[in-house]
ROTI-493574 format. One record per residue (C-alpha): residue number from 1; residue in three letters; x, y, z. Coordinates in steps of 0.02 Angstrom, whole numbers, padded with zeros to 5 digits. Last residue first. Example, Ala and Ser with C-alpha at 12.3 -4.5 7.8 and 13.67 -1.06 7.14 Angstrom:
+------+--------+--------+--------+--------+
! tiba ! drendo !   east !  north !     up !
+------+--------+--------+--------+--------+
!    2 !    SER !  00684 ! -00053 !  00357 !
!    1 !    ALA !  00615 ! -00225 !  00390 !
+------+--------+--------+--------+--------+
***
This chain:
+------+--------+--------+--------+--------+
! tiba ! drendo !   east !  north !     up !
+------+--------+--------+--------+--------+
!  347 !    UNK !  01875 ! -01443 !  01042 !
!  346 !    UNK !  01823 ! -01603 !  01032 !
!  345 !    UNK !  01705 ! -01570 !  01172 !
!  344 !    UNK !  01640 ! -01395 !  01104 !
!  343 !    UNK !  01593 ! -01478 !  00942 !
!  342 !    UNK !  01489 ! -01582 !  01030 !
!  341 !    UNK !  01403 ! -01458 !  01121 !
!  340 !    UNK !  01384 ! -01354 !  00967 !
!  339 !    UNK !  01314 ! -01523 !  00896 !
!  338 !    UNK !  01180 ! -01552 !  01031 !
!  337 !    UNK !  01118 ! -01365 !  01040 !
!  336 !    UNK !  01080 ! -01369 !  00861 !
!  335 !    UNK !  00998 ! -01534 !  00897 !
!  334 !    UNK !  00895 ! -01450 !  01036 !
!  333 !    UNK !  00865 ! -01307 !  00917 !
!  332 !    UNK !  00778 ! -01411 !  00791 !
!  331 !    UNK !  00657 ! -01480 !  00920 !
!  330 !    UNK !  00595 ! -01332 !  00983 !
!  329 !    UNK !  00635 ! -01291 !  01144 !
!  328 !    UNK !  00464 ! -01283 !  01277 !
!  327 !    UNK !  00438 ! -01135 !  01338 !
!  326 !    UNK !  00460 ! -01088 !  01500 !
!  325 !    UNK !  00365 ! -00928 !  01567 !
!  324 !    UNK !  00318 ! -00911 !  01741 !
!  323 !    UNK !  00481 ! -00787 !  01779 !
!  322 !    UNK !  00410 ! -00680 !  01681 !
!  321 !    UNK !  00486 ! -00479 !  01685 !
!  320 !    UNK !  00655 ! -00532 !  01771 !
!  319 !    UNK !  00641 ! -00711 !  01724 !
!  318 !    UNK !  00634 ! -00634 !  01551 !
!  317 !    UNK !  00806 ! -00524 !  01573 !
!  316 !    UNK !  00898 ! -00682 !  01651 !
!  315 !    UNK !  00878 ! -00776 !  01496 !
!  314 !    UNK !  00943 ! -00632 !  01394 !
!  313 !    UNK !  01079 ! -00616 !  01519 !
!  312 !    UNK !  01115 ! -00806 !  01504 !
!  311 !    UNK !  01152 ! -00779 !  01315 !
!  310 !    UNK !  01252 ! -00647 !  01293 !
!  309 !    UNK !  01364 ! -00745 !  01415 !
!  308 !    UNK !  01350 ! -00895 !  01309 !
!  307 !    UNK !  01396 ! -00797 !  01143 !
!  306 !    UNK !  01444 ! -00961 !  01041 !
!  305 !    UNK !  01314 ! -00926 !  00887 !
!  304 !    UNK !  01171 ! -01025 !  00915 !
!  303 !    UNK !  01188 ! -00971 !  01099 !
!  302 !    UNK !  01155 ! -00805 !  01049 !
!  301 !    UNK !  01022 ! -00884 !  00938 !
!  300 !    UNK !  00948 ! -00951 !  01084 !
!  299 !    UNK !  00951 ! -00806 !  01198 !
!  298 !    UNK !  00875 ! -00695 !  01071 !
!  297 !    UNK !  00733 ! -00801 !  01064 !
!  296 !    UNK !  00718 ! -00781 !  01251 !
!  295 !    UNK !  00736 ! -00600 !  01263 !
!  294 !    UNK !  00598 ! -00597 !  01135 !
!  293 !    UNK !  00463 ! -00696 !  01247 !
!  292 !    UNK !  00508 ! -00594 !  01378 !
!  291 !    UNK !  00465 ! -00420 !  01273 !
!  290 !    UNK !  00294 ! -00486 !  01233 !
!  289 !    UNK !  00256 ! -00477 !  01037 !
!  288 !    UNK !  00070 ! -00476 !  01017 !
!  287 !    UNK !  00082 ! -00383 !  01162 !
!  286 !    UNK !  00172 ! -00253 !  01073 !
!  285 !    UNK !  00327 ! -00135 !  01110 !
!  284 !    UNK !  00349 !  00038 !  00996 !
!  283 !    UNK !  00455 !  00120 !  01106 !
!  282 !    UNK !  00595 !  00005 !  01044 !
!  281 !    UNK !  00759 ! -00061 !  01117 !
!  280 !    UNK !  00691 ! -00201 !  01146 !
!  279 !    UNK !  00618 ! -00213 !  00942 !
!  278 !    UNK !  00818 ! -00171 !  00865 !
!  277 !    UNK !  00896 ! -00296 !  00973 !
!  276 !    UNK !  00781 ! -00421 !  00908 !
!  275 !    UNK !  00806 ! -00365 !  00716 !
!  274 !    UNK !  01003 ! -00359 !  00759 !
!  273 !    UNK !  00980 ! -00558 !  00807 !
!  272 !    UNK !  00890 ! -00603 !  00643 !
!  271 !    UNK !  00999 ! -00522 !  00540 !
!  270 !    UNK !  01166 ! -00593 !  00639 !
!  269 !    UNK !  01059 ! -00743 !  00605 !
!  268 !    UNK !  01054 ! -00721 !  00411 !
!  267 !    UNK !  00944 ! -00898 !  00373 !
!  266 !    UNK !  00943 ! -01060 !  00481 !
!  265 !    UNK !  00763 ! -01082 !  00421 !
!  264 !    UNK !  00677 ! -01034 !  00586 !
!  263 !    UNK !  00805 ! -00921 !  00617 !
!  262 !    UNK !  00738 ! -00822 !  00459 !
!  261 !    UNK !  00581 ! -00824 !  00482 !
!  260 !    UNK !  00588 ! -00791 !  00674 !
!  259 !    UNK !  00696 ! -00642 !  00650 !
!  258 !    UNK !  00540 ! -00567 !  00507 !
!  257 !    UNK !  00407 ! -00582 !  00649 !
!  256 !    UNK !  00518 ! -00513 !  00776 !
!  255 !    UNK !  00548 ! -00354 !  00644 !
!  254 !    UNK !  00348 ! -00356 !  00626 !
!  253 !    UNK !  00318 ! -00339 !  00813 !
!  252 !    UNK !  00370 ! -00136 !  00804 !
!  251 !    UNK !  00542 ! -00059 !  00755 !
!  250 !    UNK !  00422 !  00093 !  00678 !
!  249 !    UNK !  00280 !  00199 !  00731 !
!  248 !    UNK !  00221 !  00291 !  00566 !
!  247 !    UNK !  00288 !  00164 !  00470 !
!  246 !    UNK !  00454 !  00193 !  00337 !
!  245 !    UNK !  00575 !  00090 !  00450 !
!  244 !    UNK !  00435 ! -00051 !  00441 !
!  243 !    UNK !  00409 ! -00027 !  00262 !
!  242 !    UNK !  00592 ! -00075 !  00230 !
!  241 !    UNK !  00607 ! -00215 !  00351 !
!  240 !    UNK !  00443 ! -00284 !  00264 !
!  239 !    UNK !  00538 ! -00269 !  00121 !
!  238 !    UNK !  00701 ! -00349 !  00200 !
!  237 !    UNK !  00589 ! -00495 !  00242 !
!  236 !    UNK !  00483 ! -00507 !  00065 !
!  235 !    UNK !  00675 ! -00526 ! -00036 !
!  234 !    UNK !  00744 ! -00653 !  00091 !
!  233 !    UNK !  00579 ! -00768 !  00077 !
!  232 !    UNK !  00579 ! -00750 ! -00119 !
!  231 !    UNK !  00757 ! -00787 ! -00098 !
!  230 !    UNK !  00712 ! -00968 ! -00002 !
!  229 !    UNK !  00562 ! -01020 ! -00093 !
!  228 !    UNK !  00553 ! -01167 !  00031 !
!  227 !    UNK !  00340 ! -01168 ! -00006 !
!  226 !    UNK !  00317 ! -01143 !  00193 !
!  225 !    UNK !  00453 ! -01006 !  00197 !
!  224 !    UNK !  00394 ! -00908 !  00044 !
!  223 !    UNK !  00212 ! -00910 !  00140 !
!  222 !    UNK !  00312 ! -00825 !  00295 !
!  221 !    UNK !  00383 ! -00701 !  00194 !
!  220 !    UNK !  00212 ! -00637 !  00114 !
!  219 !    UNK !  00156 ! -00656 !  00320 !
!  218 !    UNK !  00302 ! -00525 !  00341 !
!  217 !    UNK !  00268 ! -00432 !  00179 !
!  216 !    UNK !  00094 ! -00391 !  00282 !
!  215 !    UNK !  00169 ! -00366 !  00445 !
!  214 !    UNK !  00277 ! -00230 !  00338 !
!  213 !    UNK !  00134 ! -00148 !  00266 !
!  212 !    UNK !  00026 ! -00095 !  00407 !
!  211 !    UNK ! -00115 ! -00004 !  00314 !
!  210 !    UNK ! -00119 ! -00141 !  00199 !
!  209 !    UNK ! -00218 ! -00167 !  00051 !
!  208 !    UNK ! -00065 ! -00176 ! -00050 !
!  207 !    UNK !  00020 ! -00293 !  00057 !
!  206 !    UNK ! -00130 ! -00410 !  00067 !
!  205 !    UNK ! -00152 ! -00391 ! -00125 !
!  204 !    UNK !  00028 ! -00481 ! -00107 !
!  203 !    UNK ! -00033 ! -00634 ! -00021 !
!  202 !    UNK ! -00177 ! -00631 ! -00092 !
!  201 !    UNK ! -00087 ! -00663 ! -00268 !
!  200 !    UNK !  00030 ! -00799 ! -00198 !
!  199 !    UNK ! -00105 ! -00891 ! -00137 !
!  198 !    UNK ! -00143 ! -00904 ! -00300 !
!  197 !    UNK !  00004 ! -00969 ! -00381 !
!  196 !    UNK ! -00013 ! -01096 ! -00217 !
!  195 !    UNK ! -00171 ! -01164 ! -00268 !
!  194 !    UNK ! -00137 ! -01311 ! -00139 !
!  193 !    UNK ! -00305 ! -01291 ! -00081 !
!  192 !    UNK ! -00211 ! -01239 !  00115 !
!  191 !    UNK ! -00126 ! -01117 !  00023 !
!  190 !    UNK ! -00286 ! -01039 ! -00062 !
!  189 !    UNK ! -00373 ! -01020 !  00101 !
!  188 !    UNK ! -00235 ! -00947 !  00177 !
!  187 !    UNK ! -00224 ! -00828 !  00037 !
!  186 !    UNK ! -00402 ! -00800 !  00051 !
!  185 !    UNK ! -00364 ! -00751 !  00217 !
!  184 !    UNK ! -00233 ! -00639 !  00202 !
!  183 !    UNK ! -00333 ! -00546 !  00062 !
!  182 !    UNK ! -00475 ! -00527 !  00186 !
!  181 !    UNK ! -00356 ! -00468 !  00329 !
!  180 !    UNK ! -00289 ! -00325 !  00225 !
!  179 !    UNK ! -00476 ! -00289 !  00144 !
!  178 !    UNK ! -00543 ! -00240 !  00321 !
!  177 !    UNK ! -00706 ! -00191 !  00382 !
!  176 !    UNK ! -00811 ! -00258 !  00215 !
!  175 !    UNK ! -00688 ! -00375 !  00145 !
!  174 !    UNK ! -00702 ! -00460 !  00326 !
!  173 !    UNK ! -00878 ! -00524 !  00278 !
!  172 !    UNK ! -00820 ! -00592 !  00124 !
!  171 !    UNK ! -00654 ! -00698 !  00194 !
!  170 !    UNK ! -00797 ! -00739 !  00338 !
!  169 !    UNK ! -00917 ! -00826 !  00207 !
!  168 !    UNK ! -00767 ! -00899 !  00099 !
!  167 !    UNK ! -00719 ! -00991 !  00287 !
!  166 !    UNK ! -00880 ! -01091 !  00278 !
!  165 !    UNK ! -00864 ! -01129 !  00144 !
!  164 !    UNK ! -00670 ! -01199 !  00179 !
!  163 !    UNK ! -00756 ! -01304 !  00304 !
!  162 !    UNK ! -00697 ! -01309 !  00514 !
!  161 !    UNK ! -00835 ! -01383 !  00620 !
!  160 !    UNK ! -00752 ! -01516 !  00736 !
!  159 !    UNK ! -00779 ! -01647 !  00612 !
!  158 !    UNK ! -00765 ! -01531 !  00461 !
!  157 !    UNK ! -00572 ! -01526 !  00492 !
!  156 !    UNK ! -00490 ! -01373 !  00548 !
!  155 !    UNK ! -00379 ! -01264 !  00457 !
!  154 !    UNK ! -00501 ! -01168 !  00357 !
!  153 !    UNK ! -00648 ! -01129 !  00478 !
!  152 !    UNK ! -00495 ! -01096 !  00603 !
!  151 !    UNK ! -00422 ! -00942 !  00501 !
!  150 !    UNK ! -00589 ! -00901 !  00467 !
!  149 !    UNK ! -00634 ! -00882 !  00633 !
!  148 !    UNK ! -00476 ! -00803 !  00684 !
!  147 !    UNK ! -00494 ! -00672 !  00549 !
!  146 !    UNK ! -00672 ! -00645 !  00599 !
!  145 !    UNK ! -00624 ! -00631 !  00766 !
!  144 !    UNK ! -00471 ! -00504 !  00751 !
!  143 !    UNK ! -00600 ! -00411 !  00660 !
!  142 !    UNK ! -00752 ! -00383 !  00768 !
!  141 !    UNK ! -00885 ! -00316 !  00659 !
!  140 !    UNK ! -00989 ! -00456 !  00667 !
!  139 !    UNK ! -01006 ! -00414 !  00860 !
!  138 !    UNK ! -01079 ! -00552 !  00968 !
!  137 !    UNK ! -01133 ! -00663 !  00849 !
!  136 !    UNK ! -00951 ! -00641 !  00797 !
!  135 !    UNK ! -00881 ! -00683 !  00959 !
!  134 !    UNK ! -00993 ! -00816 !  00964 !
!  133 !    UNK ! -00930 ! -00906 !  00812 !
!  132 !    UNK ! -00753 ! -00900 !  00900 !
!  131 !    UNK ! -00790 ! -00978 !  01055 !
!  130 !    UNK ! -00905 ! -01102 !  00943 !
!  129 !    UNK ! -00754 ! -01156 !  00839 !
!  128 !    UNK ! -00623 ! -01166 !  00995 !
!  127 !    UNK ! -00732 ! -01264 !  01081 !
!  126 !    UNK ! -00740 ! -01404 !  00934 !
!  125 !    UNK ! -00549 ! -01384 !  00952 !
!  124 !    UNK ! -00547 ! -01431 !  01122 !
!  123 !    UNK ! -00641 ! -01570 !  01098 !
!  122 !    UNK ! -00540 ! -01632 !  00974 !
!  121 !    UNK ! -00381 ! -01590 !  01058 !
!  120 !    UNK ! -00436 ! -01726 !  01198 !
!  119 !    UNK ! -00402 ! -01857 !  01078 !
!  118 !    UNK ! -00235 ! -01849 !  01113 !
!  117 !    UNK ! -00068 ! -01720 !  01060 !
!  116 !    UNK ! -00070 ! -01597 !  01167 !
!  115 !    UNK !  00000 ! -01420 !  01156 !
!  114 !    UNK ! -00095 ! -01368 !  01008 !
!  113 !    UNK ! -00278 ! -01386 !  01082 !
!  112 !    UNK ! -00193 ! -01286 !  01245 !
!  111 !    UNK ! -00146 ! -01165 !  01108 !
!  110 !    UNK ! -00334 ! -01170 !  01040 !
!  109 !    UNK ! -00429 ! -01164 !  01196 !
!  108 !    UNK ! -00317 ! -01001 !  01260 !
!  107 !    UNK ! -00380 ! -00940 !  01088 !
!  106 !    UNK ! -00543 ! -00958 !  01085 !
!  105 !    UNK ! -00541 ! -00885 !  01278 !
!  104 !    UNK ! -00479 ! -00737 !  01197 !
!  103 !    UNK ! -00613 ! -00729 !  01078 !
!  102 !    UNK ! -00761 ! -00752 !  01199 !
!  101 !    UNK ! -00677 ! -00619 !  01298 !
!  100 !    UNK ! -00668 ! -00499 !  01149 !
!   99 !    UNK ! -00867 ! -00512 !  01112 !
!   98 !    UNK ! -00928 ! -00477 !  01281 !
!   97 !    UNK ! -01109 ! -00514 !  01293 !
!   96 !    UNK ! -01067 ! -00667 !  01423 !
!   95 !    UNK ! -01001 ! -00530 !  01575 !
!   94 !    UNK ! -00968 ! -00655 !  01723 !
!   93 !    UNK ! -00964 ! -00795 !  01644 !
!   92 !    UNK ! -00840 ! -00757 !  01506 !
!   91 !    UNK ! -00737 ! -00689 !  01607 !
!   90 !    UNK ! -00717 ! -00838 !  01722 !
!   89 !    UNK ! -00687 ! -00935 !  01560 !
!   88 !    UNK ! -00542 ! -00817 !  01530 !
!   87 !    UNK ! -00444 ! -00861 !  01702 !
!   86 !    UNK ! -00482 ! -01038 !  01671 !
!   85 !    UNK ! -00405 ! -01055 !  01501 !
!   84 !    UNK ! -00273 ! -00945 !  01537 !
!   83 !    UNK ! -00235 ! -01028 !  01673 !
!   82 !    UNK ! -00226 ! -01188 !  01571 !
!   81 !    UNK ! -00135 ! -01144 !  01452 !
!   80 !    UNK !  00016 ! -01071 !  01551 !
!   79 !    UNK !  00106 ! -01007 !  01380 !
!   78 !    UNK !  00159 ! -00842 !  01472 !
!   77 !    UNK !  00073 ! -00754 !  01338 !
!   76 !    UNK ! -00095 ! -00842 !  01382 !
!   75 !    UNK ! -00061 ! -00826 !  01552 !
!   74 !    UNK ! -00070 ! -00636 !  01523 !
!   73 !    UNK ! -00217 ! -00623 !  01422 !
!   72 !    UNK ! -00305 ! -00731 !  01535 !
!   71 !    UNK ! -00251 ! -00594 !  01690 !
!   70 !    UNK ! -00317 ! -00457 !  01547 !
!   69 !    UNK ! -00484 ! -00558 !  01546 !
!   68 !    UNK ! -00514 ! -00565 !  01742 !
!   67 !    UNK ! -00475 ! -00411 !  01779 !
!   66 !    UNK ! -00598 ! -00361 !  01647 !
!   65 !    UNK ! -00738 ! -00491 !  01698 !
!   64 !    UNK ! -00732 ! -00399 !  01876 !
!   63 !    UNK ! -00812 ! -00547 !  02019 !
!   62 !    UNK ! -00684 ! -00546 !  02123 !
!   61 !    UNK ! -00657 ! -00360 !  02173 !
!   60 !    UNK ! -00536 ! -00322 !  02315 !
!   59 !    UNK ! -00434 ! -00471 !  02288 !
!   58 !    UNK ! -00456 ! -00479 !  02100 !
!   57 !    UNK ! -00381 ! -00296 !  02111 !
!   56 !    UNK ! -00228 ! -00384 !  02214 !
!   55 !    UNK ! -00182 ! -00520 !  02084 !
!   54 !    UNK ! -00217 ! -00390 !  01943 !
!   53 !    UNK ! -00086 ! -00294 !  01990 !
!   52 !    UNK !  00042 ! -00448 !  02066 !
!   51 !    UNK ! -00007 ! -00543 !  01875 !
!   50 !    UNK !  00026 ! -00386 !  01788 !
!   49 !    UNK !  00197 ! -00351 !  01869 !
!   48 !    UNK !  00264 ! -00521 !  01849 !
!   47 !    UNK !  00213 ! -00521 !  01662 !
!   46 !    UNK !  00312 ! -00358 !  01611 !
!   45 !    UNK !  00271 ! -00370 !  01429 !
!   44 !    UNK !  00281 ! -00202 !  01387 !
!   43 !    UNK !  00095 ! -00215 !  01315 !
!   42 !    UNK !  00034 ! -00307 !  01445 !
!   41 !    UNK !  00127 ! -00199 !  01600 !
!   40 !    UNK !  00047 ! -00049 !  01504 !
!   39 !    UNK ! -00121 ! -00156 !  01498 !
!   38 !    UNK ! -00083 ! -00162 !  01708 !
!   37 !    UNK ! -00064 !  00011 !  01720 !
!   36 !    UNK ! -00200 !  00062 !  01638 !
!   35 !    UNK ! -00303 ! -00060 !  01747 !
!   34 !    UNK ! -00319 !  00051 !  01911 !
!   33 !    UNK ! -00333 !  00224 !  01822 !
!   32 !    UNK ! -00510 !  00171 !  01719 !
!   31 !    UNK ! -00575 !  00139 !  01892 !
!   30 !    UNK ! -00647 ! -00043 !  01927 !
!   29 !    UNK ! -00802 ! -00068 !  01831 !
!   28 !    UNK ! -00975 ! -00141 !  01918 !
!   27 !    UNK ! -01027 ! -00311 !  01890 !
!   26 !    UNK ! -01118 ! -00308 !  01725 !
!   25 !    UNK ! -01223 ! -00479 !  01698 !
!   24 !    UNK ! -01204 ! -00495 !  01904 !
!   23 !    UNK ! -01252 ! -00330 !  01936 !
!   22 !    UNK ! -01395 ! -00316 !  01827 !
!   21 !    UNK ! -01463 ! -00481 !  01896 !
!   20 !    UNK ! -01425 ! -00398 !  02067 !
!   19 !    UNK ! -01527 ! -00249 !  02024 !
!   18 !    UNK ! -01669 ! -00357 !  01955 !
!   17 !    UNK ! -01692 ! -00460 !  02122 !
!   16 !    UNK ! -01679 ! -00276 !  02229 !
!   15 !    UNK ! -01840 ! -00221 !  02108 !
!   14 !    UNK ! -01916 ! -00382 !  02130 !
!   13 !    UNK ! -01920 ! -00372 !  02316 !
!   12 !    UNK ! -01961 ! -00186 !  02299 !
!   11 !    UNK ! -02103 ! -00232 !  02196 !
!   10 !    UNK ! -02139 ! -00392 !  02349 !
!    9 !    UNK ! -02161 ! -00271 !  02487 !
!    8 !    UNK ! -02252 ! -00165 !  02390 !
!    7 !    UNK ! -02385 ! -00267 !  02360 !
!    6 !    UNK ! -02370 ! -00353 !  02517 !
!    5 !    UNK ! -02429 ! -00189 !  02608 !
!    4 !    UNK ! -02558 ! -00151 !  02484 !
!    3 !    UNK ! -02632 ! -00318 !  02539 !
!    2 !    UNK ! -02626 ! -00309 !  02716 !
!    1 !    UNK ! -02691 ! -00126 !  02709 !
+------+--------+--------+--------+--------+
***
């Protein structure tokens, strides 16, 4: 009796030992009601009211990977690397089959990579590579991480694993689930060779392959910007203007895509400023495009051109939905800044 006794004793001690290793690979799900508000505060790009959400469900429940992810996703368009960074990690180690969470913390790794300039970047970047390799493992069909694989496999040196190969392998895989994003790559790929007739073609089979045309003259845009074909660059922003009118849900993230060409190269800002004003007004907000982060841009090239007021109340608008984010000025708006104050003086 002894014997039987311990018998069972120890199956059920093995049976509560595999439940919790099932729990903790797959903690259980909060309701699908309790985080649809929060990937609506995402999307809309009200930061403050995501991190208080998901603030109070980590409360409650610690140990969710999703809570977890979209509070990574949050820092990370904030710009506070290094909570995103830790914020995704935790994901990652609490549910380690996840494809997407293995790609966002890729990411956070790669703007915090960005943000410094040491030795450290290195190792960042060689964490970047194998966050992004195992998203794939994960789920070759995954394309946001194929493209962001390949994008990395042909930016980044071979020391930290990057190999245009390499990046020929994903441009091939992703031809399979998504032409668009295989063209854009190979026109990456070709840019970076310095075969810039080429790149030129992808570019534009990109548009053509498209089902989201005007991100697609956008990025066509974008290479005439890096070559300084200025009315090549004019021409591709008003068509992706065009086919973003035309779209099925239009005034998305491709008009803020299309003002920061062309403030980026001092080019049509009352454009570039009616573009802005055109995507807050829109009801087709991204997260790719967080509302703050326009309100901001906006700001400056408001300031850019003397509207002060207009100005602070763009500034005050993103403290209202982030008041964590601060980015950094760029370099060639601080000089900008510099000689409007200087004019101002002599004035």
């Amino acid at each position: 009796m002894r014997i039987l006794y311990c018998a069972a004793l120890s199956r059920m001690l093995l049976g509560g030992l595999c439940v919790l290793q099932v729990w903790a690979a797959n903690p259980p799900a909060l309701p699908k009601d309790m985080l649809e508000p929060v990937r609506a505060d995402l999307t809309m790009g009200r930061a403050n009211d995501a991190v208080s959400r998901l603030r109070s469900l980590l409360t409650a429940n610690p140990e969710n990977a999703i809570a977890h992810n979209l509070l990574c996703r949050v820092f990370y368009q904030e710009e506070q690397w290094d909570e995103a960074i830790g914020e995704c990690e935790t994901a990652v180690n609490l549910a380690p089959l996840d494809s997407e969470y293995h790609l966002w913390l890729g990411r956070a790794y790669g703007e915090k990579a960005r943000s410094i300039h040491s030795i450290k970047a290195y190792g960042l970047a060689k964490k970047v590579g194998r966050e992004f390799e195992r998203a794939v493992e994960l789920d070759n069909g995954n394309v946001e991480a194929l493209s962001d694989l390949g994008e990395f496999y042909a930016a980044a040196p071979g020391i930290v694993g990057g190999g245009k190969g390499k990046a020929q392998d994903v441009a091939r895989a992703l031809e399979k689930y998504d032409p668009a994003q295989a063209y854009q790559l190979q026109g990456f790929l070709a840019e970076k060779g310095k075969n810039y007739a080429q790149a030129e073609i992808e570019y534009r089979a990109e548009v053509e392959a498209s089902s989201q045309p005007a991100e697609a003259w956008m990025d066509l845009a974008a290479f005439y910007s890096r070559r300084r074909q200025w009315e090549q660059m004019l021409q591709a922003v008003r068509a992706g203007i065009d086919a973003d009118q035309k779209a099925a849900k239009p005034y998305g993230p491709a008009l803020v895509d299309g003002a920061t060409i062309l403030s980026s190269n001092n080019e049509e800002p009352r454009l570039a400023i009616q573009l802005l004003r055109l995507y807050l007004a829109s009801p087709n907000q991204s997260a790719n495009a967080p509302v703050f982060q326009v309100h901001v841009q906006l700001s400056r090239l408001l300031e850019q051109q003397g509207d002060r007021t207009g100005a602070a109340q763009q500034i005050e608008a993103a403290a209202a939905l982030a008041r964590e984010y601060h980015p950094a000025v760029p370099a060639t708006l601080e000089a900008d800044e510099i000689s409007i104050e200087k004019r101002t003086a002599k004035d």
